[in-house]
C-alpha positions as CSV (number, residue, x, y, z in Angstrom):
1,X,111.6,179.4,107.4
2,X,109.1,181.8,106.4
3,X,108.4,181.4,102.5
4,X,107.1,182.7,99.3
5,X,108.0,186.8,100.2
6,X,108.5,189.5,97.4
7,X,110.9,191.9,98.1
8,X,110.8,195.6,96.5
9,X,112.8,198.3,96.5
10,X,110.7,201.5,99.0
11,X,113.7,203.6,98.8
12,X,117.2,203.8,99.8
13,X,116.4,203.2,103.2
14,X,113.1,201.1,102.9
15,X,112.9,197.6,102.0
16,X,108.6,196.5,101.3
17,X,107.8,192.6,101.5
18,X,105.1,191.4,100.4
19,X,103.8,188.6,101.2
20,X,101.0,186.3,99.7
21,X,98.2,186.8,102.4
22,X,96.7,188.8,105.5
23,X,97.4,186.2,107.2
24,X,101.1,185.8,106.5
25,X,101.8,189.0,106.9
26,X,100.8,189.2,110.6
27,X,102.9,186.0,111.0
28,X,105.7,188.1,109.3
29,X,105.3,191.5,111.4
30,X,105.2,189.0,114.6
31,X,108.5,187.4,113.8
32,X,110.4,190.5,112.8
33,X,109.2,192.1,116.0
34,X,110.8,189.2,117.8
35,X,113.8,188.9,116.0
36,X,115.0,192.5,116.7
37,X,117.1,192.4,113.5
38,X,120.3,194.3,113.8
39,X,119.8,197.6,111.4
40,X,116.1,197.9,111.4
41,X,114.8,200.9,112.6
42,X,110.8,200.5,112.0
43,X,108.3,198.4,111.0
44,X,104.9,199.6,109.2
45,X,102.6,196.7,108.8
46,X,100.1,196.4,105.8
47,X,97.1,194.0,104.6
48,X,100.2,192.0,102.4
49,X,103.2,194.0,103.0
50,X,105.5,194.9,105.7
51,X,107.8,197.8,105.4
52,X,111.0,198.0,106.7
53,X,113.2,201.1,107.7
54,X,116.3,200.2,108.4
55,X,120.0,201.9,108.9
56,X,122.6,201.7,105.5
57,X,125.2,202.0,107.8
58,X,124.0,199.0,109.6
59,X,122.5,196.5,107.3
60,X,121.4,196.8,103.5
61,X,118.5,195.6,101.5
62,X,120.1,192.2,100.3
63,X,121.4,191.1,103.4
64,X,118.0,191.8,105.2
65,X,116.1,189.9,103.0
66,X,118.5,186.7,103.9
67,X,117.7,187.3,107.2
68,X,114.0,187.4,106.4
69,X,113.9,184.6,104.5
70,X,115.7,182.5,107.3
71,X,113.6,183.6,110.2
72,X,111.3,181.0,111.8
73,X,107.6,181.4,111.0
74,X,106.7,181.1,114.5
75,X,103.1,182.5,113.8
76,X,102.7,182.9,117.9
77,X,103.7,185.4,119.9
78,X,105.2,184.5,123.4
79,X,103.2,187.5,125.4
80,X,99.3,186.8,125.9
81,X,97.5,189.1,123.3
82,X,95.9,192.2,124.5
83,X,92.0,192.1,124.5
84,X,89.7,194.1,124.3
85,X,85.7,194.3,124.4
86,X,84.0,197.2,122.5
87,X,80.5,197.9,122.9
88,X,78.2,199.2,120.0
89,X,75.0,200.9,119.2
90,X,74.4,199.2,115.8
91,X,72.6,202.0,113.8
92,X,74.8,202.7,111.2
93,X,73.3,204.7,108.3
94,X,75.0,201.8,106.2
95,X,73.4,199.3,107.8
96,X,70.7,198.3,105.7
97,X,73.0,198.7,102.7
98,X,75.4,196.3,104.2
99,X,72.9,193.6,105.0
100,X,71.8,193.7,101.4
101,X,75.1,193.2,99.9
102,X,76.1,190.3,101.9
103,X,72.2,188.8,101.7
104,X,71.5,188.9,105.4
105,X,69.5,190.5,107.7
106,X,70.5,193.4,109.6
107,X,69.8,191.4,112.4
108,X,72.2,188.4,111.4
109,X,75.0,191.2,110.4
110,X,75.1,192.6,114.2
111,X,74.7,188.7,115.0
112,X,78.0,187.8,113.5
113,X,79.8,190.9,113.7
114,X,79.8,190.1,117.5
115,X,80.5,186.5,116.9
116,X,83.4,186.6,114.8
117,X,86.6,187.2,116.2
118,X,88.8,190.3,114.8
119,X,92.1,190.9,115.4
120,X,94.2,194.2,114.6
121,X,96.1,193.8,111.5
122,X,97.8,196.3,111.5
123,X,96.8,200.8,111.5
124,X,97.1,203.4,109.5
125,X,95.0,206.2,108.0
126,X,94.5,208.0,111.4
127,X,96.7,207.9,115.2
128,X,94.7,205.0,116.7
129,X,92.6,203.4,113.5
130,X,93.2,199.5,113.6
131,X,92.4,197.6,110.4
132,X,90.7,194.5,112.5
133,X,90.6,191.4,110.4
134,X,87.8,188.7,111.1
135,X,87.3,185.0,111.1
136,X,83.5,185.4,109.7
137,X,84.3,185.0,105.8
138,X,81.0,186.4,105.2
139,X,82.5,189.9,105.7
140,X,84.0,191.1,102.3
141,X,82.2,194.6,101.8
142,X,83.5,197.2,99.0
143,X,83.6,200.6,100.0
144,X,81.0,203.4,99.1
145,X,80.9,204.8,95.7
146,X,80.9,208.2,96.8
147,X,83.3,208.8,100.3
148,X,81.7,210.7,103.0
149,X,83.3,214.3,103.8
150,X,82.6,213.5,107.3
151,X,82.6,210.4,109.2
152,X,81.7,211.0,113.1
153,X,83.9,210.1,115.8
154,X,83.0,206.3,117.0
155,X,81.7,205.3,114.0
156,X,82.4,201.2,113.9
157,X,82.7,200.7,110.1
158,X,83.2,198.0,107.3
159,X,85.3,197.6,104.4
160,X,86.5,194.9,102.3
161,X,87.9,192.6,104.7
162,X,88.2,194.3,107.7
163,X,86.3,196.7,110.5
164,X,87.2,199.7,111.8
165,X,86.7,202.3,114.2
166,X,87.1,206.0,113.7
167,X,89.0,207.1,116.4
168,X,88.3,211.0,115.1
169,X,85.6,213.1,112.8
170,X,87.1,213.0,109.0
171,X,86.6,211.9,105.6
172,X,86.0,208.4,104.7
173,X,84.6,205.5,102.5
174,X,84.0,203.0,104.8
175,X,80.3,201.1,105.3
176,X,79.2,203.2,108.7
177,X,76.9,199.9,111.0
178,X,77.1,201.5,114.3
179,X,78.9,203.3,116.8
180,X,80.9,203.4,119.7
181,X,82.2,205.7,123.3
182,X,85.0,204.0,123.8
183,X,88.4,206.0,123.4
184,X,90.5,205.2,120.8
185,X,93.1,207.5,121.1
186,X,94.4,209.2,124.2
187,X,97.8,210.1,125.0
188,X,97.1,209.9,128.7
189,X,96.9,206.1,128.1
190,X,99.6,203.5,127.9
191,X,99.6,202.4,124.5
192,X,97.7,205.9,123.5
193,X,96.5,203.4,120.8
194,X,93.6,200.9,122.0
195,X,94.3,198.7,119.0
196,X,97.6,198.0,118.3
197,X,98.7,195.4,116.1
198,X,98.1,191.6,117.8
199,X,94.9,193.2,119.9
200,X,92.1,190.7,119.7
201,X,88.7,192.8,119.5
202,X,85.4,191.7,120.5
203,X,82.4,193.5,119.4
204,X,79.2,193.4,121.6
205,X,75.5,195.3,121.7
206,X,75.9,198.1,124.3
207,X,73.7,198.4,127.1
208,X,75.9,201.2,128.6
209,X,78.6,203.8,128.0
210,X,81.5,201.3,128.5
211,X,84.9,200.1,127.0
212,X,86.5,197.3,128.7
213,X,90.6,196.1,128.2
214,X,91.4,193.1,129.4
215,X,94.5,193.9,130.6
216,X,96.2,194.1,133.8
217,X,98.7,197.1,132.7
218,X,96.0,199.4,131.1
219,X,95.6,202.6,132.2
220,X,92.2,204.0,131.6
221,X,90.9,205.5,134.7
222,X,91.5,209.8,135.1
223,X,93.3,208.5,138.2
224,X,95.5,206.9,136.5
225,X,96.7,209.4,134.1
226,X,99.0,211.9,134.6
227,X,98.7,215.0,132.9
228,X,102.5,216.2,131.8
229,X,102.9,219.9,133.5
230,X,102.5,222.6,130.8
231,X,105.2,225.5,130.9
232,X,103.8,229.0,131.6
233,X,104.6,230.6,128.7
234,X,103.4,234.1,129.6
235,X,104.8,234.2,132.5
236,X,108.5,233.8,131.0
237,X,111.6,236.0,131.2
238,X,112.1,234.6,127.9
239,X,109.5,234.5,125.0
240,X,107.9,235.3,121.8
241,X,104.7,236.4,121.1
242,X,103.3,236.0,117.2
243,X,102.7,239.6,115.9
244,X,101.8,237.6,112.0
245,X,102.7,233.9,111.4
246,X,102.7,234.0,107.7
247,X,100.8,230.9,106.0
248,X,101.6,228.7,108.3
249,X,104.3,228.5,111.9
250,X,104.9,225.3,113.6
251,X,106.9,224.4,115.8
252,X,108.9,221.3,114.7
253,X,111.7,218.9,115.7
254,X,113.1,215.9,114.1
255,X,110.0,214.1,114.5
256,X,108.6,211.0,116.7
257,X,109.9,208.1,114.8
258,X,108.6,204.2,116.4
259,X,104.9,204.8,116.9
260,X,103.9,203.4,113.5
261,X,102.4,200.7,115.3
262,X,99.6,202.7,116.4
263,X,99.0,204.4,113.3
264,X,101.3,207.9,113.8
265,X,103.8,208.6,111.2
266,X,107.3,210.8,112.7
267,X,106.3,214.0,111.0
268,X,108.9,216.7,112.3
269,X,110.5,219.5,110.3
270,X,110.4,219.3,106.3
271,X,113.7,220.1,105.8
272,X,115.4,218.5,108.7
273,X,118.7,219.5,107.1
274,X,117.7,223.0,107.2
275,X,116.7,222.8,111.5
276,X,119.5,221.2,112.1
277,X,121.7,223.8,110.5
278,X,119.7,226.4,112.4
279,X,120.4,224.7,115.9
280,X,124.1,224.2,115.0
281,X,124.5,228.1,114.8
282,X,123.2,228.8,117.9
283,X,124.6,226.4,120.2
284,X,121.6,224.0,120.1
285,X,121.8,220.0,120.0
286,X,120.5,219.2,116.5
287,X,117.1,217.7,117.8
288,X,115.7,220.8,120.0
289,X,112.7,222.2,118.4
290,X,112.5,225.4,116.6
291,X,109.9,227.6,114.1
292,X,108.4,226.2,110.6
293,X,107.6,229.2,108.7
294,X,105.9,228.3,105.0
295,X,106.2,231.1,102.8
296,X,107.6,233.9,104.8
297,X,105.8,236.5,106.2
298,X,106.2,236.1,109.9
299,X,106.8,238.7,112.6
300,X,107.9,238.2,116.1
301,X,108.0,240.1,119.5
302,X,110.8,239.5,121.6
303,X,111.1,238.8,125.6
304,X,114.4,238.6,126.9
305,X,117.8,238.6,125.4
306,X,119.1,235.7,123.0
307,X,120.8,234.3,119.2
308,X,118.6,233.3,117.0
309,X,119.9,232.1,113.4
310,X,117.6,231.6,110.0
311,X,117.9,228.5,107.2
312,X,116.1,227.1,105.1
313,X,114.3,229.3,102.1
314,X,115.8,232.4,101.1
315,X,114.3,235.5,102.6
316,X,115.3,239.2,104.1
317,X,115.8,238.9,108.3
318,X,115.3,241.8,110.1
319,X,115.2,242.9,113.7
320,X,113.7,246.4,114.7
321,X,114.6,246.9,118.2
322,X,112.7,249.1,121.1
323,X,114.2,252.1,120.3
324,X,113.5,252.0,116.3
325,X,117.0,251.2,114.8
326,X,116.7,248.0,112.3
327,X,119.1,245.5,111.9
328,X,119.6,243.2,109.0
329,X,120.6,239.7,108.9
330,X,121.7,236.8,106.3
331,X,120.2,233.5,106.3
332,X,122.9,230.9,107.6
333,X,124.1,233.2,110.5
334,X,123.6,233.8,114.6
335,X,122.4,236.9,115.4
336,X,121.4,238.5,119.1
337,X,118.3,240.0,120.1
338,X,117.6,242.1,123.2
339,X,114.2,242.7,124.9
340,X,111.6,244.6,122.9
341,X,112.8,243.3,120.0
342,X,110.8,242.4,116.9
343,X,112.0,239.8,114.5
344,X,110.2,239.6,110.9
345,X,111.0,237.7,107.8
346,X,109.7,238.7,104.4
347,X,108.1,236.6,101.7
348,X,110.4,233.7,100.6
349,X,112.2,234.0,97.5
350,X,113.9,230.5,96.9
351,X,112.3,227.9,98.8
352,X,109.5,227.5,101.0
353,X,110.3,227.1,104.4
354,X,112.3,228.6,106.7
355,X,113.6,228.0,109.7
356,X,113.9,229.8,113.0
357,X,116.2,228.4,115.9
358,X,116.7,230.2,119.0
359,X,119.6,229.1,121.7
360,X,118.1,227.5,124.3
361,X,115.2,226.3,122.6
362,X,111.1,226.5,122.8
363,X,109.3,225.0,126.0
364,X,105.8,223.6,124.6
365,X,104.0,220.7,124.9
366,X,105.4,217.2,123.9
367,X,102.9,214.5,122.3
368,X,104.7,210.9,122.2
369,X,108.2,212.3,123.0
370,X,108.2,215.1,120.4
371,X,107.7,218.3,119.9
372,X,106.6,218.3,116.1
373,X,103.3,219.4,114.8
374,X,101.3,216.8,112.5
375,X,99.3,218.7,110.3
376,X,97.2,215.0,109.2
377,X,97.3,213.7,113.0
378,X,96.5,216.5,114.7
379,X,99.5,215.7,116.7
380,X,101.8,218.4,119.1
381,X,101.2,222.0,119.0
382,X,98.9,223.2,116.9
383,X,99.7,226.0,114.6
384,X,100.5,229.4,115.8
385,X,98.5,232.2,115.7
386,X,98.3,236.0,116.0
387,X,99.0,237.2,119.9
388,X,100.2,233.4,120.9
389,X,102.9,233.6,123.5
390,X,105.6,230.7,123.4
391,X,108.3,230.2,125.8
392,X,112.2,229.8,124.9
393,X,115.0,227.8,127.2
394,X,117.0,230.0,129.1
395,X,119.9,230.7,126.4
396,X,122.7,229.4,129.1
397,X,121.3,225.8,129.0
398,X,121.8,225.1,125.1
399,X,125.2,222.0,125.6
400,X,127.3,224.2,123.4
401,X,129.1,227.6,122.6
402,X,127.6,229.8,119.4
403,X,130.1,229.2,116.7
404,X,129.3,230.0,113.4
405,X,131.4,227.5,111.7
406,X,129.3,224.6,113.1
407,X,126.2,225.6,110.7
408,X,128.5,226.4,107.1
409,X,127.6,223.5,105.0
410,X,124.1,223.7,104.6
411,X,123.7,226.2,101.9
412,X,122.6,224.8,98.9
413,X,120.4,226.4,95.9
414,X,117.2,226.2,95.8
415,X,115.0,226.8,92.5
416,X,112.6,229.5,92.3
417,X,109.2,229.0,90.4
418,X,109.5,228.8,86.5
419,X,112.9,227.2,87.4
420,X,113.9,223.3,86.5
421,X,115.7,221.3,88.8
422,X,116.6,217.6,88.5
423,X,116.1,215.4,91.3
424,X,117.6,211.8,92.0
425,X,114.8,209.0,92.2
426,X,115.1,205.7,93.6
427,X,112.4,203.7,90.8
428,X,109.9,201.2,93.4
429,X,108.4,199.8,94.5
430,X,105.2,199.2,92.3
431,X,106.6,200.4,88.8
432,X,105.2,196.9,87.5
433,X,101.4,198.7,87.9
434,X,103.0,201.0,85.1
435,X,103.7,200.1,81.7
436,X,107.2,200.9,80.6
437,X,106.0,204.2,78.4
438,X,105.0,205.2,81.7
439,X,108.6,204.8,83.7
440,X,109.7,206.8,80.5
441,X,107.4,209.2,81.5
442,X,108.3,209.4,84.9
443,X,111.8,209.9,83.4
444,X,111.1,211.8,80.5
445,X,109.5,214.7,81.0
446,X,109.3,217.8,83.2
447,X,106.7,218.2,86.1
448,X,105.0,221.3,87.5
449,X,104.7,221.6,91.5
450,X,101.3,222.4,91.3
451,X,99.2,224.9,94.2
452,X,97.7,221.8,95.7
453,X,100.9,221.5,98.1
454,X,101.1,221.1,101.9
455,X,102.9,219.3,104.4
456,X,101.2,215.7,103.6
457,X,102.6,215.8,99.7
458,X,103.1,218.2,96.7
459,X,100.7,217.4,93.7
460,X,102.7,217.5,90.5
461,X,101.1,218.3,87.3
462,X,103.0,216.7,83.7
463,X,101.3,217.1,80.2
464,X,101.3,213.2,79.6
465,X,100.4,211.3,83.1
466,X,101.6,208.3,84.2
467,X,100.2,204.9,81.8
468,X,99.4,202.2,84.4
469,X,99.6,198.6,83.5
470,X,96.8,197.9,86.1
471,X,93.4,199.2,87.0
472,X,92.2,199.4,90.9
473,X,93.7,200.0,93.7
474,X,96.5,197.6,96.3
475,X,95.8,196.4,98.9
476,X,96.6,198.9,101.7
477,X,100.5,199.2,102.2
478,X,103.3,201.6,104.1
479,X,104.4,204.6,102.3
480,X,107.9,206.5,102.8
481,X,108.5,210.6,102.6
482,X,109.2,211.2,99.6
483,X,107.5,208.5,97.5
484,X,105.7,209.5,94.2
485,X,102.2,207.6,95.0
486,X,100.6,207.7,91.7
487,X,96.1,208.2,91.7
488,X,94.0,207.2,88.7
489,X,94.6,210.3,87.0
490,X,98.1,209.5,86.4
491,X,99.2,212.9,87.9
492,X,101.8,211.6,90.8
493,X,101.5,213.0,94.6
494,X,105.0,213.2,96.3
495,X,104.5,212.6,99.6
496,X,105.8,214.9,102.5
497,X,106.6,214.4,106.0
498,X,102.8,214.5,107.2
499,X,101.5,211.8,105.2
500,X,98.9,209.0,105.4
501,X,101.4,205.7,106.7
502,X,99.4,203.5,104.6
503,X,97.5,204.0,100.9
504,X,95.9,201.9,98.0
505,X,97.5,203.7,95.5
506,X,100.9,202.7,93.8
507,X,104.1,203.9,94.3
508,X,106.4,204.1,91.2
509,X,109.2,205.8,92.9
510,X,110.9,207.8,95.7
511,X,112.9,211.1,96.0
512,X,116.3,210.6,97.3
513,X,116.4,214.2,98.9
514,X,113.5,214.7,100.9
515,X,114.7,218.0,102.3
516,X,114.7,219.6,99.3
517,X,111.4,218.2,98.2
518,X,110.3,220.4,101.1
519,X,111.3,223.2,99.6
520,X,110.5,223.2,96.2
521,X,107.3,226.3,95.6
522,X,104.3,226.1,93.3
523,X,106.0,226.6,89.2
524,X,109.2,224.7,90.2
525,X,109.4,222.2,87.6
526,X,111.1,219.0,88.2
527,X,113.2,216.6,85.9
528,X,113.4,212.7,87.4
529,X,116.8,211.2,87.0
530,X,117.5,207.6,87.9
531,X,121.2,206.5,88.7
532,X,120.3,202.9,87.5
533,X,118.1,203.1,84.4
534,X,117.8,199.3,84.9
535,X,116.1,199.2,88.2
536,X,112.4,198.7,88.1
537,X,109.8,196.8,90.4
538,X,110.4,193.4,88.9
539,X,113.8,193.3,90.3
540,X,114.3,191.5,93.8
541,X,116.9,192.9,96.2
542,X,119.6,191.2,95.1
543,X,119.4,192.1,91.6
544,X,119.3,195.7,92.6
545,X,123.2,197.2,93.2
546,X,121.2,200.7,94.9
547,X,120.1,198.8,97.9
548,X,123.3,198.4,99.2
549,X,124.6,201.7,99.6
C-alpha cells in the first residue's frame, strides 16, 4: 500500500498527488507506470507530485485515488534502469560561488559531483532537461539571485537539490559548474530524450568529446538514424505560398500528447474546437493539420484546385482569383479555390485565432508524431514566413465527402476587447497558498487580458491581486492548459497550450474552456465563476462532487 498521499483537484480532468518526499514520488510514478490504470491518459512527474490526466468517461478523480492508495509500493522497477555516463569540463562561471556556499573546495565539489549517484527525477522546463536527484546530501544549492538571460547549450548546472543539464541556449537560474557535448535532445534518437525518468546518470571529468549510454537499444550513431523523407513542397501540384502571415501562422494539429516523460508538453492548436470544425467542413478527419493565424492579417497564394473552410475568430475571407474577380466568404463554411488564387483574411474582430483547413490536408514535417508547432519547445515547423511554400494532400485523399452540416455547431460568441465574459473555473489545486480574501478575489472581481499574451499563457491584470497565505515558491510540480498559475505579484498567468509542464508557482485554479481561453484578445475582461463555491484546495477527492463528472 502506498501511504500518506494528498490528493488535489488540477482540473476536471487532472487529479495532482502529492506526496511527502522526492523519494516517494519516484516510487509513486514507478508504480503507476506499472499498473497501467484503466482511464489514465498521462503522467507528469514532479519533485512531490505526480499529475494525473485521465479520461471522465473512463474513471473519475475519487475512484482513482482508491486505486492509488491500494497500489503496491513496489519502489523497483522490473526493467534494468537506463545508464548513462556524461562527461564534463568543470569550469562553470558558478563554480567558485558554489564551492563557497557549500564550504568546499572547488576541487571536492567536482570530486563528489562525480561520486554521487543521480538519478532522473523527473523533466520539465525544456524537451530533454532531467531534474537528476543525488545521493551526496551535501548538494542543496539555492538558485541565483538574479536569472541569467542566457544559459549556453551543455551547461551542467545546480539547484536546490538536483543537477541539470541544459539540453538548449535559454534563460535560467540555475548555479552553471561545467559543461558538457553530449546530446541531450535529438529526435533522430530513440528516446529523443537522453534522460528520462528512472535514467541513472554518472558524471565524470572529460578527457574527450564523448557521451556514453549504457544501453544495448540506443541509437546514437548517424548510421543509425534515419532521417524521415521531407515532402517537396515546391515542387507540388498542390500548395500555398505565404504572400503575409499576419502576427503569427503555424501550422497546428491536435497536438503530441504522451511525451511528458521527456519534458515535451502536447501543444497543438489553441482552439482545438475551432480546427476540428474547420476539418469537418472540408472532408478532413478531425486530427489532420491545418493554419494558426493570430490576429488576422494573412494572405495566401494558391496552387492547384481545392475547399478550404475558416473558424475560429471572426474575420472577412476573401479569394481574388487569376483573373481579378473577388469572392467573399463566411467563417463556418467550405469554399473552392482554383489555381492562381489568392486567399486573405483581415484583421480579427472577435477572437484571436483563426483557423484555416484545406481538404486534403498540409504535408510538412512531423516531430514526435505531430504536426503542431511549440512555440516554448521549439518543436515542428517553425512559423511561417513571407515567400514559404507549403504543400497540401491531394484533395481526393481527405476519408470523407464536403458536407456542410458536419462543421454547424461550433459557432459560439466570442467577446471583443472592452467586453466582459464569464468563464467557468474549476478552484485547485493550491488555493490553500491563498488566503480566503484572495479566492474572493479570484471570484470577485473583473480581470483585464493584458498585451503580455502568447501561446504559453495570457497575463491577466485585476486592480486588487491575488493575497497569498504563503511566501516562496513549491516545489517544482505539473501544470494543466488552462490553469491560473499565480507569481508574487499576485497578477495570475492563465496558461495556454505552449506552456512550461512544470513551475514553482501556485496554481489557484483552472479554466474549464480552454478553447475559448485561446481566443479571448488584449481588453477582454473576465469574470471567474465557480459551480461549487465550496470547493477549495483543502478538500480531498472525495469531498469534492466536480471530480466526478
Amino acid at each position: 500500500m502506498i501511504d500518506n498521499l494528498d490528493f488535489h483537484t488540477a482540473s476536471r480532468r487532472h487529479l495532482l498527488v502529492e506526496c511527502p518526499n522526492l523519494a516517494s514520488t519516484m516510487h509513486l510514478h514507478q508504480a503507476l507506470e506499472a499498473a497501467e490504470l484503466v482511464g489514465v491518459d498521462e503522467l507528469v512527474p514532479a519533485a512531490r507530485t505526480v499529475l494525473i490526466r485521465f479520461n471522465p468517461a473512463r474513471t473519475s478523480a475519487p475512484d482513482l485515488a482508491d486505486r492509488i492508495r491500494g497500489l503496491e509500493h513496489t519502489g523497483t522497477d522490473s526493467a534494468e534502469p537506463r545508464e548513462v555516463t556524461i562527461d564534463v569540463h568543470y569550469d562553470g562561471e558558478d563554480l567558485t560561488e558554489v564551492a563557497d556556499l557549500l564550504s568546499l573546495s572547488t576541487a571536492e565539489v567536482i570530486t563528489r559531483h562525480q561520486r554521487a549517484s543521480w538519478q532522473v527525477a523527473f523533466s520539465g522546463f525544456a524537451p530533454g532537461f532531467g531534474y537528476l536527484a543525488g545521493d551526496d546530501p551535501i548538494f542543496d544549492v539555492p538558485r541565483r539571485s538574479s536569472p541569467r538571460t542566457r544559459v549556453p547549450v551543455g551547461a551542467v548546472a545546480l539547484a536546490g537539490e538536483f543537477t541539470g543539464v541544459y539540453p538548449r541556449a535559454s534563460p535560467g537560474g540555475w548555479q552553471l559548474i561545467g559543461r558538457t557535448d553530449a546530446t541531450l535532445w535529438d529526435l533522430d534518437r530513440e528516446p529523443p530524450a537522453l534522460f528520462v525518468p528512472g535514467t541513472i546518470v554518472t558524471f565524470r571529468e572529460a578527457k574527450r568529446e564523448s557521451v556514453t549510454v549504457a544501453e544495448a537499444s540506443a541509437k546514437s550513431s548517424s548510421s543509425q538514424k534515419e532521417t524521415p523523407a521531407q515532402p517537396d513542397r515546391v515542387a507540388s501540384a498542390h500548395a500555398f505560398t505565404v504572400i503575409y502571415p499576419g502576427l503569427q501562422l503555424l501550422i497546428q494539429d491536435l497536438g503530441r500528447p504522451g511525451f511528458a516523460a521527456m519534458g515535451v508538453s502536447s501543444a497543438g492548436a489553441a482552439d482545438r474546437s475551432a480546427l476540428q470544425a474547420a476539418n469537418r467542413l472540408v472532408g478532413n478527419a478531425e486530427t489532420t493539420a491545418g493554419l494558426e493565424n493570430f490576429g488576422g492579417g494573412a494572405k495566401l497564394a494558391i496552387a492547384g484546385a481545392g475547399v478550404a473552410a475558416v473558424t475560429g475568430a471572426y474575420a472577412s475571407i476573401t479569394v481574388t482569383s487569376a483573373d481579378g474577380a473577388v469572392f467573399r466568404h463566411h467563417p463556418g463554411e467550405a469554399f473552392s479555390l482554383d489555381n492562381g488564387d489568392e486567399l486573405e483574411l483581415g484583421m480579427t474582430e472577435r477572437g484571436t485565432r483563426a483557423y484555416i483547413a484545406f481538404r486534403g490536408g498540409i504535408e510538412t514535417e512531423i516531430a514526435l508524431g505531430s504536426a503542431s508547432a511549440d512555440t516554448l519547445a521549439h518543436l515542428g515547423p517553425a512559423p511561417l514566413e513571407p515567400d514559404t511554400t507549403v504543400a497540401l494532400g491531394r484533395p481526393e485523399s481527405a476519408p470523407h465527402l464536403v458536407d456542410p452540416a458536419r462543421g454547424s455547431g461550433h459557432e459560439r460568441h466570442l467577446p471583443a476587447p472592452g467586453e466582459t465574459i464569464e468563464m467557468s473555473v474549476t478552484l485547485g489545486p493550491r488555493g490553500d497558498w491563498f488566503t480566503s480574501a484572495g479566492v474572493e478575489t479570484l471570484l470577485g472581481q473583473e480581470w483585464t487580458v493584458t498585451h503580455e499574451s502568447d501561446r504559453v499563457g495570457l497575463r491577466l491584470a485585476g486592480v486588487v491581486p491575488l493575497e497569498r497565505a504563503r511566501t516562496g515558491e513549491l516545489p517544482s510540480e505539473g501544470a494543466v492548459t488552462g490553469a491560473l498559475q499565480v507569481p508574487p505579484n499576485g497578477q495570475p498567468v492563465l496558461f495556454g497550450p505552449d506552456h512550461p509542464l512544470t513551475g514553482g508557482y501556485p496554481i489557484i485554479a483552472s479554466v474549464d474552456d480552454t478553447d475559448l481561453a485561446a481566443q479571448l484578445a488584449p481588453g477582454v475582461k473576465i469574470r471567474f465563476v465557480t459551480d461549487d463555491p465550496r470547493q477549495n484546495d483543502a478538500d480531498h477527492t472525495h469531498d469534492s462532487p466536480e471530480n466526478g463528472h
